[in-house]
C-alpha positions in Angstrom: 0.0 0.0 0.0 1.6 3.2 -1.0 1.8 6.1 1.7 0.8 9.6 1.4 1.7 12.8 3.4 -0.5 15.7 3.1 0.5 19.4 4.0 -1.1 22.6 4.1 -1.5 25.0 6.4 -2.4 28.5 7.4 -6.1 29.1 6.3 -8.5 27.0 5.3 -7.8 27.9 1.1 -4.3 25.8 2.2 -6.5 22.9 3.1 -9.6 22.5 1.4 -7.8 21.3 -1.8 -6.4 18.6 0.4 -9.7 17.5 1.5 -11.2 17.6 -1.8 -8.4 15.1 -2.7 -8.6 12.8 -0.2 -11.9 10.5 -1.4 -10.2 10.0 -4.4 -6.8 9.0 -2.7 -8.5 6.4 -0.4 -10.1 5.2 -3.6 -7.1 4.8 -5.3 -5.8 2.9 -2.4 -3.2 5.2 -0.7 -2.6 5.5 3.0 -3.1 9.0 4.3 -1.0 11.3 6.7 -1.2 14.8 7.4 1.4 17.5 8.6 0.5 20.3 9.6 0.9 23.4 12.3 0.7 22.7 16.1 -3.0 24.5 16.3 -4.0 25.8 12.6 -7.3 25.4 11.2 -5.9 22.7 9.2 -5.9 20.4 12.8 -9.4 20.2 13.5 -10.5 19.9 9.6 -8.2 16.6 9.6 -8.7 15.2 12.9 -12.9 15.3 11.7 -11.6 13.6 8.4 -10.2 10.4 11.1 -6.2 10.8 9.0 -3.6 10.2 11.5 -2.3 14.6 12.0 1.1 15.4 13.0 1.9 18.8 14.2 5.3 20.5 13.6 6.8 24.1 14.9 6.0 27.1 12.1 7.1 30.6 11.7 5.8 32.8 9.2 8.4 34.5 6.9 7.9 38.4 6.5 8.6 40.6 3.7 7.8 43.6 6.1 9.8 44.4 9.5 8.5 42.3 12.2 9.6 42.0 16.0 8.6 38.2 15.0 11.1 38.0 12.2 13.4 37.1 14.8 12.4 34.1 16.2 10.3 32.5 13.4 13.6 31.4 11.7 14.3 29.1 14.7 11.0 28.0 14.4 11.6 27.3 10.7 14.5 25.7 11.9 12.4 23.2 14.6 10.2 22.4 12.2 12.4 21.3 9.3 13.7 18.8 12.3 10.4 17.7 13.1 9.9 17.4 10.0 12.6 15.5 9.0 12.4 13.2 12.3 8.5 12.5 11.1 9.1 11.7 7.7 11.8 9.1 8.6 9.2 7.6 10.7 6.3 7.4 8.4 8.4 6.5 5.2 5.7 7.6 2.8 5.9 7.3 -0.8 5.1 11.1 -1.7 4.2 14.4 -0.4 1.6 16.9 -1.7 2.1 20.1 -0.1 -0.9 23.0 -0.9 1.3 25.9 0.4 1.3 27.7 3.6 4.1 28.5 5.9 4.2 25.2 7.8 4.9 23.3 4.7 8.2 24.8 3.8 10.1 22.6 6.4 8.0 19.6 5.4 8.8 20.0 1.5 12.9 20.9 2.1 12.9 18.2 4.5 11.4 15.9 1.8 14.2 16.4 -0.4 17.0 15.8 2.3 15.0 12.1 2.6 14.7 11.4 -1.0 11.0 11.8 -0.8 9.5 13.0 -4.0 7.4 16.1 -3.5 4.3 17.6 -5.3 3.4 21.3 -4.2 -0.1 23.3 -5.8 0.0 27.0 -6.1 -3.4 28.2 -6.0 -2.8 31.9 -6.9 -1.5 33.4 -10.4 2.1 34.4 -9.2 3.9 32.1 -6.1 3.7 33.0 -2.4 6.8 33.2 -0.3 6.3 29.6 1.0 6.0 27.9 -2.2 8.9 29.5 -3.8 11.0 28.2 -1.0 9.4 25.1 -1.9 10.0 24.6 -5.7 13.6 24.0 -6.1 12.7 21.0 -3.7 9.7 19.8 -5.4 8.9 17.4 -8.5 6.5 18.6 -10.0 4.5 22.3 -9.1 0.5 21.9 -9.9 -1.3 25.2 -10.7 -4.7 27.1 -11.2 -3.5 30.2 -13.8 -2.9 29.8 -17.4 -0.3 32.9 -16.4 1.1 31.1 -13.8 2.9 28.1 -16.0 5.5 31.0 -17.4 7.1 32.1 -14.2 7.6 28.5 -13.3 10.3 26.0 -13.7 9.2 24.5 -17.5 10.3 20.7 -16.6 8.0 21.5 -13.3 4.9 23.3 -13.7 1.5 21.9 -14.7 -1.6 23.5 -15.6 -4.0 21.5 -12.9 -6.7 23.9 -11.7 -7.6 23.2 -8.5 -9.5 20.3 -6.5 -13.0 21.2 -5.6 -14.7 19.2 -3.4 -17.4 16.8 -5.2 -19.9 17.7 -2.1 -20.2 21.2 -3.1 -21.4 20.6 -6.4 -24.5 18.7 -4.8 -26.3 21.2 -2.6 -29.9 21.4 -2.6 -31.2 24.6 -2.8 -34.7 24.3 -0.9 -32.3 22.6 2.3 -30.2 25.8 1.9 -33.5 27.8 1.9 -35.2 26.1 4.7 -31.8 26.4 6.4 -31.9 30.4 6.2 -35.4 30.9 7.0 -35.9 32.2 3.4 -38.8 32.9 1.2 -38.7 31.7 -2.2 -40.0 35.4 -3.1 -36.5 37.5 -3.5 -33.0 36.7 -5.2 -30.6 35.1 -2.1 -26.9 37.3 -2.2 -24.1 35.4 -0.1 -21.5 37.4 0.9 -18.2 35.1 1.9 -15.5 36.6 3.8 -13.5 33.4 3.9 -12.0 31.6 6.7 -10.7 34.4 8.6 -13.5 36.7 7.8 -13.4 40.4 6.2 -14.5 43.0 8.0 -14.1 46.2 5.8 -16.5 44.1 3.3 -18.7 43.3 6.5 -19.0 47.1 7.2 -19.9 48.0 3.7 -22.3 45.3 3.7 -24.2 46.1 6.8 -24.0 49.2 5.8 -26.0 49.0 2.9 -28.4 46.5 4.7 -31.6 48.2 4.7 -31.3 48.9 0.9 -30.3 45.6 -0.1 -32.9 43.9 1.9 -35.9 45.5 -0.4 -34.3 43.6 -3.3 -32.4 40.5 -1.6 -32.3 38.4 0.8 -28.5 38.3 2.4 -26.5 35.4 3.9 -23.9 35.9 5.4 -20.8 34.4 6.1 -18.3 36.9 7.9 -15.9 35.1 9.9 -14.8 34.4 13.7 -15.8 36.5 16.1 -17.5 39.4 13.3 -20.8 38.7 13.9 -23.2 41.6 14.5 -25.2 41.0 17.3 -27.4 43.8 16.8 -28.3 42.3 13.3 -29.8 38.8 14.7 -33.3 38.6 14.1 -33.5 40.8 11.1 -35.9 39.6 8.4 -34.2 38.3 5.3 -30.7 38.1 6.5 -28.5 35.8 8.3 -25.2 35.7 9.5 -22.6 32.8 10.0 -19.1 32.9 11.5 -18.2 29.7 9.2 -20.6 27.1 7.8 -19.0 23.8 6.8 -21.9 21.1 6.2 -24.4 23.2 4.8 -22.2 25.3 2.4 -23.1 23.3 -1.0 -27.0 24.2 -0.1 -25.8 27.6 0.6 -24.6 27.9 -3.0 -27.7 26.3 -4.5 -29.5 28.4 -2.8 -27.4 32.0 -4.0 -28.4 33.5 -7.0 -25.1 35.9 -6.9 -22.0 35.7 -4.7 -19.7 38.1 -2.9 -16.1 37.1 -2.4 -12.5 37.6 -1.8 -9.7 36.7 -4.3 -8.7 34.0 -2.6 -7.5 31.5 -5.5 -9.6 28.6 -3.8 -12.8 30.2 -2.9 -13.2 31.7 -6.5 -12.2 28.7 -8.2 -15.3 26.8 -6.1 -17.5 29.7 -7.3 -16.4 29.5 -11.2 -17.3 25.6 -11.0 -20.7 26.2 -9.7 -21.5 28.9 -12.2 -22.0 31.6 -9.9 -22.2 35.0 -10.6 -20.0 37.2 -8.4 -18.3 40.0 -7.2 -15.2 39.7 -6.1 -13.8 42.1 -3.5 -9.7 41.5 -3.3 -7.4 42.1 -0.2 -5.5 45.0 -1.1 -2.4 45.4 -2.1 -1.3 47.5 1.4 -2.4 44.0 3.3 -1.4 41.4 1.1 1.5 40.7 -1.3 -1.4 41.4 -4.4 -1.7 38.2 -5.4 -5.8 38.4 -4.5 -6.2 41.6 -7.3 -4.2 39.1 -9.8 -6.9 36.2 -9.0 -9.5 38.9 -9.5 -8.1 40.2 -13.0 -7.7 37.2 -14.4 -10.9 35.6 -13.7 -12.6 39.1 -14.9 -10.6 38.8 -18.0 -12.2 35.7 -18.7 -15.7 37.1 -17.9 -16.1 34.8 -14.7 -16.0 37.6 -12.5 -16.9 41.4 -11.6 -13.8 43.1 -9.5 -14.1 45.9 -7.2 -11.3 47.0 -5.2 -11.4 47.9 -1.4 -10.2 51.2 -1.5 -12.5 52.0 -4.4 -15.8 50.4 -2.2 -18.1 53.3 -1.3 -22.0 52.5 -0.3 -23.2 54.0 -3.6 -20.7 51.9 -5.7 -21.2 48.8 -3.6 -25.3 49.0 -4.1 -24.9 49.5 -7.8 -21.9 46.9 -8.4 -24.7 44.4 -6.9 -27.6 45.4 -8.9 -25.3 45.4 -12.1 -24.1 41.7 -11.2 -27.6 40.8 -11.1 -29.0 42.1 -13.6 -26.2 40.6 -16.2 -25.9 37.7 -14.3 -27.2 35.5 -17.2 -23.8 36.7 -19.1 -21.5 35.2 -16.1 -23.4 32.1 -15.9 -22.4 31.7 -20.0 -19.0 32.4 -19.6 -17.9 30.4 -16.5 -20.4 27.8 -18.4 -18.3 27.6 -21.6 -14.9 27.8 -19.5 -12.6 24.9 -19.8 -13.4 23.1 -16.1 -10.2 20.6 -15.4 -11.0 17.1 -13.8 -8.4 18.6 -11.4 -8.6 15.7 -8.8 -7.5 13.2 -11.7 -4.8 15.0 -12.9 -3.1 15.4 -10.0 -3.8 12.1 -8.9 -2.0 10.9 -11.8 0.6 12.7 -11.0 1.2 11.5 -7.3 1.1 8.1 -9.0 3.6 8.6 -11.3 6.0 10.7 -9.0 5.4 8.1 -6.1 6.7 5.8 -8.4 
């Protein structure tokens, strides 16, 4: 029986793609591990899943001037130790690594075992962790026609990325009897993902009263950004994070609201949702969320407004123009080329474990 070790970390965009991939890796007969941080998100979402999780020490590596930057290295350092220790242990076959600070050690330490490695870059240009990551990996799986040319040519391959089969099986009177909804008004879900975003929040409850004489609003806006003021108001709900009921959350949505993040859009595009998409800016990211947007809006998937552009007015009107073309999105995302991601990178664990 061939052995796998999963890694991913950081938010839950590091390890949904993970998830998504594991049916199809039990199928296919593998044995399943999982690295990951001491406490992440990524923990709980495995230890649910019933895969044997192994946490390691991880520091986050800064482009910007950090007390932190300090003592991550040393952390860096543990956990390339751990990592190394673990994988000696566990002798798997292959690694696939979907980015995130706490897989650097795992991926480098790979190497040193003669491990094969397999890392997935979700987003159009590589994050810091993953371009530590590539000189030790195999093969480098990705989402962005764009991204193949600023990889290694012998390495990169155009993948997409895994969605998981669950979510493309909602049931859209479950989502509605879930929300308390009528079946008389559009639904709008605004996602903030994992870690919420609360400048979109704002704006959003902001514009509440307006929005609910067209809408109905779910809403998904993080840990902890709940507006308790807001419960009980007709036609809107609010979630911190919704995990089994998301796929009849989407059948229910007759337009979306979204970050950039490369994994929650790519779920979006594959149901054939309209949506906005709302990217972290530049000043609090390294960008790579406006490249996710661009792209996708290039390819008539998407609508893009950026933060520091957001005011009410524009917000309110952006939505009612989504809407009201949202026929046009449904065609375009409908006619895009959807990749059986799951199986292509399947086939390439196979060949690289090997």
């Amino acid at each position: 029986m061939k052995h796998i070790v999963l890694t991913g970390g950081g938010t839950a965009g590091h390890v949904t793609p993970n998830i998504a991939m594991i049916p199809a890796l039990r199928e296919a007969g593998y044995k399943i591990s999982y690295i990951g941080s001491y406490d992440g998100i990524e923990k709980k979402l495995i230890e649910e899943l019933d895969i044997p999780y192994y946490g390691i020490s991880s520091g986050k590596l800064r482009r910007y001037f950090d007390v932190k930057n300090f003592t991550d290295p040393f952390r860096v350092l543990k956990g390339f130790h751990e990592a190394k220790k673990l994988l000696k242990q566990l002798k798997p076959d292959i690694i696939f690594s979907k980015g995130g600070f706490v897989t650097v050690p795992v991926v480098i330490a790979a190497k040193k075992c003669k491990i094969p490695a397999i890392i997935h870059e979700s987003d159009m240009t590589p994050g810091l962790a993953n371009k530590l990551c590539i000189p030790s990996a195999v093969k480098v799986c990705c989402n962005f026609p764009e991204t193949v040319k600023s990889l290694p040519a012998e390495k990169a391959v155009l993948t997409g990325t895994p969605i998981r089969k669950e979510l493309l099986s909602g049931d859209k009177e479950a989502g509605r009897r879930f929300c308390g909804f009528s079946s008389d008004k559009p639904v709008l879900m605004v996602i903030g993902g994992s870690l919420g975003a609360a400048s979109v929040n704002e704006h959003i409850r902001s514009i509440l009263p307006e929005l609910l004489k067209e809408f109905q609003v779910v809403h998904l806006c993080g840990k902890g950004k709940t507006d308790e003021t807001l419960t009980g108001t007709e036609g809107y709900v609010q979630y911190e994070y919704i995990k089994n009921e998301l796929a009849d959350l989407f059948a229910l949505s007759d337009i979306v609201i979204s970050r950039a993040g490369a994994n929650a859009i790519c779920e979006i595009s594959a149901l054939h949702k309209p949506n906005l998409l709302i990217p972290l800016s530049a000043n609090a990211s390294r960008g790579d969320q406006i490249l996710n947007a661009r792209s996708f809006e290039r390819q008539g998937f998407s609508m893009v407004l950026e933060e520091e552009e957001i005011t009410d007015k524009k917000l309110l009107d952006s939505i009612r123009n989504l809407y009201s073309n949202r026929h046009s999105y449904e065609k375009a995302m409908g006619e895009g080329k959807q990749m059986d991601s799951i199986h292509h990178i399947l086939s390439l664990i196979q060949e690289a474990a090997k």
